[in-house]
N, C-alpha and C positions, 0 to 999 in steps of 0.2 A: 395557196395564199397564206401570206402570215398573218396570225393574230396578233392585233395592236390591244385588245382590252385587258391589255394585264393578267392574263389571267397566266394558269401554271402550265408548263406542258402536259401532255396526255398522262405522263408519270406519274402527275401528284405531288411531286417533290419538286420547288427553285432551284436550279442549281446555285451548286456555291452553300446550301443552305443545310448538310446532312452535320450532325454532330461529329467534331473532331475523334477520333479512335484515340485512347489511350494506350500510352507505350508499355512497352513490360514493366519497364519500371514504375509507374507510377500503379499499374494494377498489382505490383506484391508489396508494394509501402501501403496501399490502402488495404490488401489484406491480413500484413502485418500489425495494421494501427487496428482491424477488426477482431484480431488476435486479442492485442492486449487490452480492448475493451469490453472483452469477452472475461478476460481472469483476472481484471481490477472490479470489475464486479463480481466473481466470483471469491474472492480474497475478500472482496468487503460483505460477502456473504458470511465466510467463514469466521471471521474476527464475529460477527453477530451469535452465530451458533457457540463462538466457543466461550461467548460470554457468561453461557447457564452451562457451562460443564466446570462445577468452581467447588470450592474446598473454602468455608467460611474460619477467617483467620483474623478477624476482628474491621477494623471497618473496608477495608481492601479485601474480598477475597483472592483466591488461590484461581487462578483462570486459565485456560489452552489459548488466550484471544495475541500473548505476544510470540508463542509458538510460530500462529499463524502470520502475526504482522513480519515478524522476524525471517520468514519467506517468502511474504511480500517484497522487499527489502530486495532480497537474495536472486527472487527470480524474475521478477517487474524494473528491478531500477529504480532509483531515487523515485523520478518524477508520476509514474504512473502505482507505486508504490505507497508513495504518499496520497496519491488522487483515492485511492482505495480506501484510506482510512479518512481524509476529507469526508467523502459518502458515508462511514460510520458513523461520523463524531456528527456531522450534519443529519444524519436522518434518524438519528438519539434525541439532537435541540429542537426536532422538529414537532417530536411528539411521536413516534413508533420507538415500541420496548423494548429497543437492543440491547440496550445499557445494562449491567447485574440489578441495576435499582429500577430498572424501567426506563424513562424518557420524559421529554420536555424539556423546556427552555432553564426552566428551577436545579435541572442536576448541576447546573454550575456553580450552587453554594451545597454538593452534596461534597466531602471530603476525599475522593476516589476523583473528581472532575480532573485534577490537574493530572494525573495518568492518561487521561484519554487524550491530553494535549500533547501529552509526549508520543501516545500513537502516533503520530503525526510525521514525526523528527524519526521514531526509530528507521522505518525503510528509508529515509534520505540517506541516515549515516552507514549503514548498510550497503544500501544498494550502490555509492559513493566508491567506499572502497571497493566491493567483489569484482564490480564492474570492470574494472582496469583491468581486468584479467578475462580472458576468454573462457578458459575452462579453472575458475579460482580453485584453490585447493583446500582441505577439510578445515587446517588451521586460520586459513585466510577467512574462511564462514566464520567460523568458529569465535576468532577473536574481534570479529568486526560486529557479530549481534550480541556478546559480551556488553563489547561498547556502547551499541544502539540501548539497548536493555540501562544499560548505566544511565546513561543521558534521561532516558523515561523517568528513572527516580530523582535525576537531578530536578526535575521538573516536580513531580506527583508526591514527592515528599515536604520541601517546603508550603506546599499548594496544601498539600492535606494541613500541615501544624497551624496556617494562616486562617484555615475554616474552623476547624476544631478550637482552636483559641478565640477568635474574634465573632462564627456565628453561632454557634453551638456552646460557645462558652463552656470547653471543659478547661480544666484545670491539668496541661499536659505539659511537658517539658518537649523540646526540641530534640534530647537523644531519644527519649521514651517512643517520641515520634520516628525518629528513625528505625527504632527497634523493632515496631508494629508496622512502618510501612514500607520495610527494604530487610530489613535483617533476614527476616521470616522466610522470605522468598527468594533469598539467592542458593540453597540447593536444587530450588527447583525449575530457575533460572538454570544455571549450570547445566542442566538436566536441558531442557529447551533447546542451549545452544548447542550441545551434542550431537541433539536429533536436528537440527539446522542445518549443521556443517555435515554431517550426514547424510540426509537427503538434497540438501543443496549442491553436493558434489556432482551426486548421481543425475538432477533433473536439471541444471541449467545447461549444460551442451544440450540436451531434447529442445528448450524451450528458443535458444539461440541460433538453434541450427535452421529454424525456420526463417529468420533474420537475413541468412547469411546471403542468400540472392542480392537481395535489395544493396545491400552494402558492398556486394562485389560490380553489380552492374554501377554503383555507383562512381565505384573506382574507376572503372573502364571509362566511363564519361569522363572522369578528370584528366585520364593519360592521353585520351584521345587530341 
């Protein structure tokens, strides 16, 4: 006889009711997207640690943290590049001592603040250009975190003259400020981008290669 009281068959399971199976594709996007949430926290790790490995050269010091941003940039891509330093600058205003001065909402009248803004922007302009290219080459690094790194001072040097003149009230001139807060640090800028375009040669086919499913099945879907 059949049963009318609703209930399940002997299985346990309605039919019609077992969860959909995900396709290939959609299990190597999401273990590609667990990829690169794995080493934008790991990048936003590292910009933390490299913030105490620094060389004190007046109110900016000497840091390993745009080394690290600068391959952010190089092997994450703009978007998950930036997401990395987001998580820096954010878990600084939070209150955890990433920052070289420590942390808090307050470091944003410290004169170094406007640097941590350009973190931000470097892996966009970075990761912007390299990306066009599948396997970029050492120049193509090279002169794109040149750039990235430029743009940071375009930012973190006015940002410092604005604090130091207006909270701090020192009595500085605007070259004086560029002098202490970019002069100083472009051999070792220079120096950065080298070892950038150098390891960045070497490690984005590794980090891409794992990419390349997803993007070929995707293809196939399109021509299909």
């Amino acid at each position: 006889m059949k049963r009318d009281d609703g209930a399940p068959p002997s299985g346990g399971k309605m039919p019609g009711c077992s969860p959909p199976e995900m396709s290939r594709e959609e299990r190597t996007m999401n273990r590609n997207h667990t990829q690169y949430l794995i080493l934008t926290a790991l990048f936003t790790a590292l910009t933390a640690v490299g913030a105490f490995i620094r060389i004190p050269v007046g109110p900016t010091p000497i840091t390993l943290q745009l080394l690290f941003i600068a391959l952010a940039g190089v092997l994450l891509g703009p978007r998950w590049g930036a997401l990395s330093q987001l998580l820096y600058v954010g878990m600084g205003l939070a209150g955890v001592p990433v920052f070289t001065g420590g942390g808090g909402f307050s470091y944003v009248f410290s004169p170094s603040f406007g640097y941590l803004i350009g973190f931000i922007f470097v892996p966009v302009i970075i990761g912007f250009i390299t990306q066009r290219e599948t396997r970029p080459g050492f120049l193509r690094i090279f002169l794109a975190t040149m750039l990235g790194i430029f743009v940071c001072y375009c930012i973190g040097v006015p940002y410092m003259y604005i604090i130091m003149r207006n909270v701090m009230n020192v009595d500085i001139s605007f070259a004086r400020t560029v002098m202490i807060g970019f002069a100083v640090f472009i051999p070792g800028d220079i120096a950065k981008s080298l070892i950038t375009g150098y390891l960045g040669k070497r490690l984005v086919p590794a980090v891409r290669r794992s990419t390349a499913g997803a993007g070929k099945e995707q293809r196939k879907q399109r021509a299909a």
